[in-house]
N, C-alpha and C positions, 0 to 999 in steps of 0.2 A: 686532340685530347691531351692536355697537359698530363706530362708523367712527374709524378712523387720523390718529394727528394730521398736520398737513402738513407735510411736510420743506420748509423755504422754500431757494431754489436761493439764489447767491453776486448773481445778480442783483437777488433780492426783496430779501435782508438791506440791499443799494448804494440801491435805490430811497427804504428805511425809513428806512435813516443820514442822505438828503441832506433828504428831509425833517425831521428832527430838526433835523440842521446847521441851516436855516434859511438857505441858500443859501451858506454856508460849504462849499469841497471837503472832499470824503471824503478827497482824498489829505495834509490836513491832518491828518488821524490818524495818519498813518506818522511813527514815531518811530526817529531814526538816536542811536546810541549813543555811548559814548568808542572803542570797536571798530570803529565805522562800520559794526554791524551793524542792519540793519531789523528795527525788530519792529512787523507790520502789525494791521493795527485787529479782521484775521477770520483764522481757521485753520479750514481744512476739507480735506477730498480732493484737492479743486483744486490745493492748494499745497503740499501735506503731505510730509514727507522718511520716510524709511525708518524704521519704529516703534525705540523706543529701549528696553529691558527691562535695568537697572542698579541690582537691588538691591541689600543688604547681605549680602554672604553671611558674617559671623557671629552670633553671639548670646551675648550678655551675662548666662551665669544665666538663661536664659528669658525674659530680656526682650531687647525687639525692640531698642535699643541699651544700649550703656555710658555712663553717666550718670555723668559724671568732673566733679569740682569741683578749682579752684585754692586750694593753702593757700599763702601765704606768710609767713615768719618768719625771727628771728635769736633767738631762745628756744625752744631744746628743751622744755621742758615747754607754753610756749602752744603751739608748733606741735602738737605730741602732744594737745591738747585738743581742737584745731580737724579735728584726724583724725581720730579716735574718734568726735567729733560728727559730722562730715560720714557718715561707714563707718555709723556706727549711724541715723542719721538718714536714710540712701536711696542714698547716692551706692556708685557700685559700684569707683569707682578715685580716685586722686585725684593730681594733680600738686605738686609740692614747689618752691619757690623763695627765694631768699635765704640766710643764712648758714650755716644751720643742715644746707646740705649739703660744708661747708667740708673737714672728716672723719667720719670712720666713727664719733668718739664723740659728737659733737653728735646725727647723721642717727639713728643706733642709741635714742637719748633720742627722738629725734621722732617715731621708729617704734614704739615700747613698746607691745604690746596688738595690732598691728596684724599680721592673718595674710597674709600674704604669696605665699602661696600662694592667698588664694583672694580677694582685694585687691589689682591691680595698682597698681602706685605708678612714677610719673611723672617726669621732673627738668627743670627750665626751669634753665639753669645756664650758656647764652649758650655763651660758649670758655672757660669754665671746666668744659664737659660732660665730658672726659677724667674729670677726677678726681673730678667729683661721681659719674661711673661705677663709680668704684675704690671709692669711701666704700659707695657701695650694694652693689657685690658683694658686700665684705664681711660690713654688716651682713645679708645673707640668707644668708652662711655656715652651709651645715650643711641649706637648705632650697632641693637643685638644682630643686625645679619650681616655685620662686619666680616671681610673675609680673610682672617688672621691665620698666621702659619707658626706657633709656637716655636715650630722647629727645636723644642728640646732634646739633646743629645749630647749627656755626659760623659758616653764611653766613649767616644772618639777622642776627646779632648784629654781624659784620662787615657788612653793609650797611646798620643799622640807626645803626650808631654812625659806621660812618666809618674803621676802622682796627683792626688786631690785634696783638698782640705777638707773635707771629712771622709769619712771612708765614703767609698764608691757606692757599696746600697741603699747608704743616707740620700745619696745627692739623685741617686734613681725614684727613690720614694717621694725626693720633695717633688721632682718633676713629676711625677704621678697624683699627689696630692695639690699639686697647680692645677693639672690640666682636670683635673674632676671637680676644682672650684669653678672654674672658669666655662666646664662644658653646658650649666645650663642657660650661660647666659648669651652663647656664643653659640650657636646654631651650625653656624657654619665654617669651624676653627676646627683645624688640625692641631697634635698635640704635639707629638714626638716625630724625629726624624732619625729613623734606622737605617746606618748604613756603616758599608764596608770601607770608606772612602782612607781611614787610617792605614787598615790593611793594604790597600792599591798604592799611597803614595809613599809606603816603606818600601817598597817594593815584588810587594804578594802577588802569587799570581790569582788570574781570576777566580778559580776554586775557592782561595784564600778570601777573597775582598767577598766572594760571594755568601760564603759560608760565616763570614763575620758577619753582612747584615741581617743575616736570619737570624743569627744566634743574639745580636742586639734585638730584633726585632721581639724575639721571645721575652728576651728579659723587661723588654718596655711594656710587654705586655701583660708579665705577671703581676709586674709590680703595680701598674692600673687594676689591675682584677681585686689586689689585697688594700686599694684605697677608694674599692666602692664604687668604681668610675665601672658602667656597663660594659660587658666586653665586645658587644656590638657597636659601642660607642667608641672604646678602645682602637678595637680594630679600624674604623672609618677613620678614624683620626693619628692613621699613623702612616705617616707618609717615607718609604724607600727611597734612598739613595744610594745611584752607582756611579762611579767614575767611565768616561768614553774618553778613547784618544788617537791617535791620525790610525791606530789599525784596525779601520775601519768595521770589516768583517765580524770581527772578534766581539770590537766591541757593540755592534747593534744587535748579536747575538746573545750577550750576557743582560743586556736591557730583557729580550726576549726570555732569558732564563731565568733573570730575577720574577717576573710574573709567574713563572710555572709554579716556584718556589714557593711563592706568597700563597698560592691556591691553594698546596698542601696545610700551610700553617693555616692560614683562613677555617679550610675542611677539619683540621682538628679541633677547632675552639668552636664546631656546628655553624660553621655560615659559608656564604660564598661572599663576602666581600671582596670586591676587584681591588685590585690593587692599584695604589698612588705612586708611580715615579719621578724619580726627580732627576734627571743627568748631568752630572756637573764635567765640565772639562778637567784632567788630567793636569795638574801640575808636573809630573813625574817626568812628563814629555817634552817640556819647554827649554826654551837654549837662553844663554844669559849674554854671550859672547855678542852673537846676531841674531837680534831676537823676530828681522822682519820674516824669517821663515814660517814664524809661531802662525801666522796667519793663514798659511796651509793647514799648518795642523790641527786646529782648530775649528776651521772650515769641516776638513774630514770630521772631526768628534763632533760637529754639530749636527753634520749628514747621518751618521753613526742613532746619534742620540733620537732623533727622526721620524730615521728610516724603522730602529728599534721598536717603537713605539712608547717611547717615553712621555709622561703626561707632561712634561716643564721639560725646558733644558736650558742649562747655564754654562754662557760659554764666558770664559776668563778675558785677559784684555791679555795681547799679545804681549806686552811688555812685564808682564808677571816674577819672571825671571829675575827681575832687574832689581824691582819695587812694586811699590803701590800704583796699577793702572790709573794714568790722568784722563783727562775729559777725551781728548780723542782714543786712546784704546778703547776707550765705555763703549763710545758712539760706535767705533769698528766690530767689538765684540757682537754690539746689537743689530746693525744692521746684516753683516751674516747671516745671523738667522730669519734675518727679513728678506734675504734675497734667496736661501732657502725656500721659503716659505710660501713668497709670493710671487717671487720669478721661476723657480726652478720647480715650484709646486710640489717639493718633497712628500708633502701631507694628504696627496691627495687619496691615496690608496689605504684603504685601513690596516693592513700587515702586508708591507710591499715583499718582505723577504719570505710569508707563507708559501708553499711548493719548491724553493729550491733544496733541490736533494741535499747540498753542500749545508745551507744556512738552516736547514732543519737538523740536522744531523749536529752541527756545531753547536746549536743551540739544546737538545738534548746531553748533548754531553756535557756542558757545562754545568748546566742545571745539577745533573748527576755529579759533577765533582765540587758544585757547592752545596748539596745537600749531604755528600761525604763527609765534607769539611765541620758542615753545621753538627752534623750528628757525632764527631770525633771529639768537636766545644762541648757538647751536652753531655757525652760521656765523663769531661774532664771535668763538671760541674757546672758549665756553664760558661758563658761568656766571661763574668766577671774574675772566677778559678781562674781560668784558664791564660785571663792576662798577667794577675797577683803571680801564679805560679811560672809565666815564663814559656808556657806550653805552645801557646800559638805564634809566640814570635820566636820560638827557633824554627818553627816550618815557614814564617817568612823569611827569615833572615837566609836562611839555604835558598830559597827561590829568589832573593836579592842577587846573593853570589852569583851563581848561577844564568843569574838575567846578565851582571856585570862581564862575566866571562864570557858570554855568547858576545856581548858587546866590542870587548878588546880582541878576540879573535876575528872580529870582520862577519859577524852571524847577522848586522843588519846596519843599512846604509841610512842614514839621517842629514838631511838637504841641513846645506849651511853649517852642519858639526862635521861629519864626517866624509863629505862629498858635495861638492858645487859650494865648496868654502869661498865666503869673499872675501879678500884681502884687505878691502877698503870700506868695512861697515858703516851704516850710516847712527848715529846715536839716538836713544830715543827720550825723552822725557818721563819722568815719576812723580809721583805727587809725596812730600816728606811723610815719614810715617814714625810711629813710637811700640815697638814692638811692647807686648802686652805681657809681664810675668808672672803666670797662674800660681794662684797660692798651694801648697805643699804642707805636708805634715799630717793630714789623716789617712791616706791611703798612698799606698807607691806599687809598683811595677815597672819591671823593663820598659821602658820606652821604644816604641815605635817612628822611629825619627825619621823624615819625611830626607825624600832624594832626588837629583834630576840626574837622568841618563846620561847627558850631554857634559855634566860637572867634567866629571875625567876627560872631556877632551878641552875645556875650554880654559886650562892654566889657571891666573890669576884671576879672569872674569867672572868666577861663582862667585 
């Protein structure tokens, strides 16, 4: 008769730890966050919060997510190449940015080949998202179950940059006034995309980035409610965005907590609408010095994005740092998550991270310091108050310090910047780029200026 192996109690585990320690305390292992959340050394019974069960409830063509890749251009025909490749090459959707969504005759050249119907197609287009809107209705003219991603999202760009040509409520209302032109001809179109992603790559911590998509998420959504657009229509068509990045845990738990989040908003405007994620990889994270590390990190934010249960995830091309990802970073980016996907079969469990004590627990707390966050923005008036007046980025800008200082003290090791340095980098290729300067003069605020960790160590190479 086979004897059972021993369940060691929270006591045995304290006894084993201090011995190792080597008369260092165990409660030296508790680690306090930018959240000022504890994350302790054991999760068991003992401490355990209420199970968490937050999968993806869509599906992508049969696969367990949508494997969306970034094209960007100001050349209808390269863009169109880079689509085709990416479409034929694994990717299931793809996001568009740069000039070539200026009009409907460039975007139409960019799209050539491309079915649209069974290819969703994306726009990164800052406050210029209105009309890059109007350009893409157009070209699916003729094809109402076109599966278009608006992806309008003016607060990021205004808080990214610092300021908008018209005030900020204008440019919220035309996006709301688009996407309630465009919803009845369009079936199956997403409008807005709400997210924290400004907060994250200033350096916020998750609370931060968390509690900023909710509070964009509200605003996109009142402003829909006051242009007549149904709020069940609203709501369906408003698809979340979170930043994942190599810390892996963390971040497939905020995936996880961004949905808890959404249920609540969802439950207050009377629906259960599941929520739309989107994961985009972390610039914040990338090294500009040696950027073939990025390839790890990336990897991890792609397992992250996943394992989370995000419905899309987009990973960046490793070379990001440098420039504009060329034809091989795309292809690297994509295949990742194809080997994810397909060899590693990350997708196949619908919430891999459901039961662990640890990854339930971290994912409740986060939730709770992004609906802190959120409900601190709505105190302050809202998302849009709260950026005009200054309010939310001085609580990023202390969780920036604060990330910096952990960093210069040795609080965390980074392959190829701060440890397994190679002296003798290899170089990588970019494709030229024309950086884009958003018009100014109807609305301003602090800006939210984007950072990588790794700058400070890398001298001249930022």
């Amino acid at each position: 008769m086979s004897q059972p192996f021993p369940i060691p109690t929270p006591a045995d585990w304290r006894a084993e730890a201090e011995k190792a320690l080597k008369g260092k305390p165990v409660e030296g292992l508790v680690h306090l966050d930018a959240d000022h959340l504890t994350t302790r050394p054991l999760y068991g019974r003992a401490n355990a919060t209420e199970a968490v069960f937050a999968p993806r409830t869509s599906d992508a063509d049969g696969r367990a997510w949508d494997l969306r890749t970034q094209v960007e251009g100001d050349e209808p025909e390269v863009v169109n190449a880079a689509v085709l490749a990416d479409l034929e090459g694994g990717a299931a959707s793809v996001i568009l940015s740069g000039s070539v969504l200026a009009d409907s005759e460039p975007l139409g050249r960019a799209l050539n080949g491309a079915a649209l119907e069974l290819a969703p197609v994306g726009l990164d287009a800052g406050l210029s998202g209105p009309d890059a809107a109007n350009a893409l209705a157009v070209v699916a003219k003729g094809s109402p179950r076109a599966k278009l991603m608006f992806h309008m999202d003016p607060l990021t760009a205004f808080a990214a940059t610092g300021g908008s040509p018209r005030a900020i409520g204008e440019h919220l209302s035309l996006a709301a006034n688009t996407a309630a032109r465009h919803a009845g001809a369009y079936s199956e179109a997403t409008f807005f995309l709400a997210t924290g992603r400004a907060a994250h790559e200033a350096g916020g911590s998750h609370g931060q980035e968390l509690g900023f998509a909710a509070a964009a998420a509200v605003a996109v959504l009142k402003a829909a409610v006051e242009a007549d657009l149904p709020i069940d229509r609203a709501l369906a068509g408003t698809v979340l965005g979170v930043s994942v990045d190599a810390e892996y845990f963390d971040s497939l738990a905020k995936v996880r907590a961004l949905r808890l989040i959404w249920r609540s908003i969802a439950s207050a405007y009377g629906h259960d609408t599941p929520a739309r994620i989107e994961a985009r990889s972390s610039r914040r994270m990338l090294a500009a010095r040696d950027p073939w590390p990025n390839l790890l990190r990336l990897t991890a934010a792609g397992f992250a994005g996943a394992v989370g249960g995000a419905d899309a995830v987009v990973l960046d091309g490793f070379s990001r740092a440098v420039g504009r990802p060329d034809a091989f970073a795309r292809r690297q980016a994509r295949n990742t998550q194809l080997i994810l996907m397909e060899e590693a079969h990350i997708g196949r469990v619908a919430d891999p991270a459901a039961g662990s004590w640890f990854l339930d627990h971290r994912t409740r707390d986060l939730a709770e310091a992004g609906w802190a966050e959120f409900q601190r923005i709505e105190r302050e008036g809202g998302i849009v108050a709260s950026l005009r007046a200054g309010a939310l980025q001085q609580r990023i800008a202390a969780s920036r310090a604060a990330g910096k200082a952990a960093l210069s003290e040795g609080g965390g090791q980074r392959v190829g910047v701060t440890k397994f340095v190679d002296a003798d980098v290899r170089s990588v290729t970019v494709e030229p780029s024309t950086a884009s300067v958003p018009g100014h003069g109807g609305d301003a605020c602090p800006p939210l200026t984007p950072l990588r960790w790794a700058e400070a160590f890398e001298g001249d190479a930022a």
